[in-house]
C-alpha positions as CSV (number, residue, x, y, z in Angstrom):
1,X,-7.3,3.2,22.2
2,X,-9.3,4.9,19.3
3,X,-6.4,7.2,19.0
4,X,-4.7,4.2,18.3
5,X,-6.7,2.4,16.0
6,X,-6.8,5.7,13.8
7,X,-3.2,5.8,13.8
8,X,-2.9,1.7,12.8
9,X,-5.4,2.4,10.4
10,X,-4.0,5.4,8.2
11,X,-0.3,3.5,8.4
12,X,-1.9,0.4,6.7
13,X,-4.0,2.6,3.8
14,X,-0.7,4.2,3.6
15,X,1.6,0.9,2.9
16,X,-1.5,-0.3,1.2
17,X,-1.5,2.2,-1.1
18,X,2.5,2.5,-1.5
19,X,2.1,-1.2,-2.8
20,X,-0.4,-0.2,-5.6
21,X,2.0,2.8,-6.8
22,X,4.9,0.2,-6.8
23,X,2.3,-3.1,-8.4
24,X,1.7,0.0,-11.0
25,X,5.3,0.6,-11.8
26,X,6.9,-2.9,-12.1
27,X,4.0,-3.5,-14.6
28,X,4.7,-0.1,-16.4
29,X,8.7,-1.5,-16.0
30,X,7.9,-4.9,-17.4
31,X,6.0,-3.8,-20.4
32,X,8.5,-1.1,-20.7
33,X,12.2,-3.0,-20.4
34,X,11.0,-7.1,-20.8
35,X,8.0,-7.1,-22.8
36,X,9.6,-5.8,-26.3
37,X,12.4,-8.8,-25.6
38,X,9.1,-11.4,-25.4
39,X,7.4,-10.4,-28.7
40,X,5.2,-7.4,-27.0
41,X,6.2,-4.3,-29.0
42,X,6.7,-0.8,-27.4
43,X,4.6,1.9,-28.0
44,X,7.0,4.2,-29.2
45,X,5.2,6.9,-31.2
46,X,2.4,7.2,-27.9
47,X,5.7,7.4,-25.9
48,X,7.3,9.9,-28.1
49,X,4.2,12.1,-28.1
50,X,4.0,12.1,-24.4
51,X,8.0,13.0,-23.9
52,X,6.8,16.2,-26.3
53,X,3.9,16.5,-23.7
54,X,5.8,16.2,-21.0
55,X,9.0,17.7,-21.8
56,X,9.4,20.3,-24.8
57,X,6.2,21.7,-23.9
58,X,7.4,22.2,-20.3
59,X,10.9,24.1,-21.3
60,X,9.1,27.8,-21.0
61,X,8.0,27.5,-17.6
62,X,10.0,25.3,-16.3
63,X,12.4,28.0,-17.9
64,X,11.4,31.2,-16.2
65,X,11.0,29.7,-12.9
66,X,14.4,28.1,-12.6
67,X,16.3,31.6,-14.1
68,X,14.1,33.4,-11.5
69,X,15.2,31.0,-8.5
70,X,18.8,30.8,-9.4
71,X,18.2,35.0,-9.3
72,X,16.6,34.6,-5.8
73,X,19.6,32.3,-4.3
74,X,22.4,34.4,-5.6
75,X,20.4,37.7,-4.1
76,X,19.8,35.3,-0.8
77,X,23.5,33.9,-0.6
78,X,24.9,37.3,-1.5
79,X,23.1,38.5,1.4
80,X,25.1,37.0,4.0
81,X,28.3,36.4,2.1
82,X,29.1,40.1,2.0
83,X,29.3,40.4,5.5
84,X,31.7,37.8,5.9
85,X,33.5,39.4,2.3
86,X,33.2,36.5,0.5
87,X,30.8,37.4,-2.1
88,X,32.9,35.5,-4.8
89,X,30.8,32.3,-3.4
90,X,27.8,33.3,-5.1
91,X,28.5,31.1,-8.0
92,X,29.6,28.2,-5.6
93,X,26.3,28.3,-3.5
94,X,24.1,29.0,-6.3
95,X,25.5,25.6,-8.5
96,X,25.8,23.5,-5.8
97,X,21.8,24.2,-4.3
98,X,20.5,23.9,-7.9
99,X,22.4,20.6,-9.2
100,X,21.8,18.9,-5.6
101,X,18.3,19.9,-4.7
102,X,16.2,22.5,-6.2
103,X,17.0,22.0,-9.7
104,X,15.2,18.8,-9.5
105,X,12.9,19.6,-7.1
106,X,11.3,22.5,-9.0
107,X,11.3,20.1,-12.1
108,X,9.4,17.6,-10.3
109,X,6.7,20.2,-8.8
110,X,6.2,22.0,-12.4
111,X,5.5,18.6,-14.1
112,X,3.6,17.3,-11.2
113,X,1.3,20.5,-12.2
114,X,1.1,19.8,-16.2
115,X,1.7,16.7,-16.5
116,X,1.1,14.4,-13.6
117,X,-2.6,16.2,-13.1
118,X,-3.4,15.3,-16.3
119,X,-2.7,11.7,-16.2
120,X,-5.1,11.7,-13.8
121,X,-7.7,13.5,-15.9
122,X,-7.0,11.4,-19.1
123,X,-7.1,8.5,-17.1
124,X,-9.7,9.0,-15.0
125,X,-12.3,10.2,-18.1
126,X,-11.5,7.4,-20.1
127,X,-12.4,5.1,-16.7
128,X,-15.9,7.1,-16.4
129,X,-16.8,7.1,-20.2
130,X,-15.9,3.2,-19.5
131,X,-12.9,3.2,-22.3
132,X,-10.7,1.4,-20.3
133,X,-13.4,-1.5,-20.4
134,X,-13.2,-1.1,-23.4
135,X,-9.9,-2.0,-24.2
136,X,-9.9,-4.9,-21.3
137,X,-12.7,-6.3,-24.2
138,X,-10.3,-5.7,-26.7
139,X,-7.3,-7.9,-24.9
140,X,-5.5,-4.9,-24.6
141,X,-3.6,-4.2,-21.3
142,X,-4.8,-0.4,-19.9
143,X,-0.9,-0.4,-18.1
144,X,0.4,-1.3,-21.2
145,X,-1.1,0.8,-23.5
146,X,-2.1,3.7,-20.9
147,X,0.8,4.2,-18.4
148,X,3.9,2.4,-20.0
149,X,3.9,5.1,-22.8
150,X,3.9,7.7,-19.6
151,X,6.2,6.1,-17.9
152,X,8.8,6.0,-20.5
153,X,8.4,9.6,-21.3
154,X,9.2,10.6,-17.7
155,X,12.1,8.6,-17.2
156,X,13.8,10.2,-20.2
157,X,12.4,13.6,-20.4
158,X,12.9,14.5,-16.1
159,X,16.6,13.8,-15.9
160,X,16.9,16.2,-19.2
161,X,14.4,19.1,-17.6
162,X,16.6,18.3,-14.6
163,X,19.9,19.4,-16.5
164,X,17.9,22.3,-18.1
165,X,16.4,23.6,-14.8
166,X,20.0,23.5,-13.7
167,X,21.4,25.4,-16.6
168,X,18.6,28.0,-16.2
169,X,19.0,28.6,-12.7
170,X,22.6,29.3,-13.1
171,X,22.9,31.8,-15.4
172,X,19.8,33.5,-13.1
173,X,22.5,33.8,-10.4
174,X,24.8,34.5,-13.0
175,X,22.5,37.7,-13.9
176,X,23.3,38.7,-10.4
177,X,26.9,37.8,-10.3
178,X,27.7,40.0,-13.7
179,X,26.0,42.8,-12.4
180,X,26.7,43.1,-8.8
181,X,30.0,40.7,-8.0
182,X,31.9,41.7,-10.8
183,X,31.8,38.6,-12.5
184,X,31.8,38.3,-16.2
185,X,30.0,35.5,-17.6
186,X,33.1,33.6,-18.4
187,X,34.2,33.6,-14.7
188,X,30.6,33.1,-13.7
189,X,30.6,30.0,-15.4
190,X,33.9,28.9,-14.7
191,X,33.3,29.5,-11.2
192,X,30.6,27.3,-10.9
193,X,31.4,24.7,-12.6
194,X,34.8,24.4,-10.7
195,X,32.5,24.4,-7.5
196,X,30.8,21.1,-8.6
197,X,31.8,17.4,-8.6
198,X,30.0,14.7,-10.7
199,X,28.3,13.4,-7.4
200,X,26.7,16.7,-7.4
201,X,24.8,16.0,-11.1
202,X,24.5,12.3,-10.5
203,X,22.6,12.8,-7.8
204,X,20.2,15.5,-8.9
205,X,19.6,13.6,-11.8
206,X,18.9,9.9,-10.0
207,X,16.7,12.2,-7.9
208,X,14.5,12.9,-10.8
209,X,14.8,9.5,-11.9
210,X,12.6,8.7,-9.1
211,X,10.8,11.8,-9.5
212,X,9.7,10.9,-12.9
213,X,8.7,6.9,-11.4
214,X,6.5,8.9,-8.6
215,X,4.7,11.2,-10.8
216,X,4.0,8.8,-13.5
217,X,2.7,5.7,-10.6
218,X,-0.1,8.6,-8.5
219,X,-0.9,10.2,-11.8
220,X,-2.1,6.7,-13.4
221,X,-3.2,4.8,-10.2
222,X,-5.5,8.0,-9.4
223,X,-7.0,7.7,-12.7
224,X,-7.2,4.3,-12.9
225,X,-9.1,4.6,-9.4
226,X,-11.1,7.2,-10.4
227,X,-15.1,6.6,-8.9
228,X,-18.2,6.9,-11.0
229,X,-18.9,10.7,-12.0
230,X,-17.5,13.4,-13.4
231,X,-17.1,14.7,-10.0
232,X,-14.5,11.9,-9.4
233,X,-12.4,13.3,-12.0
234,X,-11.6,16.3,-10.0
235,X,-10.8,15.0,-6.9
236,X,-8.9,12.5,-8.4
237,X,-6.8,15.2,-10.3
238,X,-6.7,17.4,-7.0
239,X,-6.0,14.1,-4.9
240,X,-2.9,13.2,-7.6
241,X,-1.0,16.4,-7.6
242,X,-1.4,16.6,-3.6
243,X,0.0,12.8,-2.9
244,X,2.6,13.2,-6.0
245,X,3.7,16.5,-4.1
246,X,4.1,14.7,-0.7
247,X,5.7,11.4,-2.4
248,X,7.9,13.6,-4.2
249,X,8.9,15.5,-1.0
250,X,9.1,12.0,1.0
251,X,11.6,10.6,-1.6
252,X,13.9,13.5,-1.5
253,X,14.4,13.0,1.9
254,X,15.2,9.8,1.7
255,X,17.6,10.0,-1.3
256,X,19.2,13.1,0.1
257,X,19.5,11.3,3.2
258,X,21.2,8.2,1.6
259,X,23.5,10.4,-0.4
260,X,24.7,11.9,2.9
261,X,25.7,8.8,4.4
262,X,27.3,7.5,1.6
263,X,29.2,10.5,0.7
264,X,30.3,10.2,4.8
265,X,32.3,7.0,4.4
């Protein structure tokens, strides 16, 4: 019966807490898509300075690791696809795992690490030096000025990481495919792009869409949540890149899942 009670108790926390993330991002929405229409200007230049935070600063990283893992699946596919001679398929398996699933996967993990852990921190500082009260004094919404500037950024700049980290990962099986397939870049290329459909991007990219919404809600909420303490800080930054990482996980599946069945019919 305890057993039980545990088990009722952590699934209510967890809706609980699912309805704050999604109170969080209809605010950030509202501010973001209805406000401006109703006299409430948009922050633009704190939204543009974020997207450089979040996205241009992101491109070397995000970069290497993408070229590295589109090397790693073209060595992995090769692998097996040699013993059934059809080593040509490199490019096909290589395009097809990046635009569906690890392109913006790996996207959403790298900017859960720079960016979404330090919404937390920001967020969660300015909540213990009592800023936020600050501007509650001042009539100014914290969503509004805080997390709607975030929250644009991310819904522009993970879609075009997205397309980048797919790009990147790519030409990292197309290192593979030159040197070991005999490929030439051209046919590389070719060859994947012939293996993709626009389902394939469309849903990579409204992947990291969702992403982006995920990151942005856990990042803010766990600063705007943050306890008294500097100590707080931390574990709200630890607690943000852990339940952005599961979230992120959960809403693939689900997605991908979706996809499936509607690609069936």
């Amino acid at each position: 019966m305890e057993l039980t009670s545990q088990i009722g108790g952590s699934v209510a926390d967890g809706l609980a807490y699912l309805g704050e993330l999604a109170s969080i991002s209809g605010r950030a929405a509202y501010f973001t898509f209805v406000a401006p229409f109703r006299g409430k200007p948009l922050r633009l230049g704190r939204a543009i300075s974020q997207a450089m935070q979040v996205g241009v600063r992101a491109l070397p990283i995000l970069s290497l690791i993408t070229f590295f893992i589109g090397l790693i699946l073209a060595l992995q596919s090769a692998y097996e696809l040699r013993r059934l001679g059809a080593l040509t398929y490199v490019a096909n398996a290589v395009a097809i795992s990046m635009t569906r699933e690890l392109g913006p996967l790996i996207t959403a993990i790298v900017v859960i690490g720079r960016s979404g852990s330090a919404f937390a921190a920001e967020i969660g500082t300015m909540k213990v030096s009592e800023e936020i009260d600050a501007l509650e004094t001042m009539a100014i919404h914290p969503v509004d000025f805080l997390v709607t500037p975030k929250f644009l950024a991310m819904i522009v700049m993970l879609p075009c990481l997205t397309i980048w980290a797919n790009a990147m990962g790519i030409l990292g099986g197309g290192l593979f495919g030159v040197a070991q397939a005999d490929f030439t870049w051209a046919r590389y290329i070719q060859a994947s792009l012939d293996a993709l459909f626009l389902r394939d991007i469309v849903t990579g990219l409204v992947k990291s869409l969702m992403f982006g919404i995920t990151i942005t809600a856990v990042g803010c909420y766990e600063g705007l949540s943050t306890g008294a303490g500097a100590e707080q800080v931390g574990r709200s930054t630890t607690r943000a890149v852990v339940v952005s990482i599961f979230l992120v996980i959960l809403v693939d599946l689900v997605f991908t899942t979706l996809f499936f069945f509607m690609t069936e019919r």
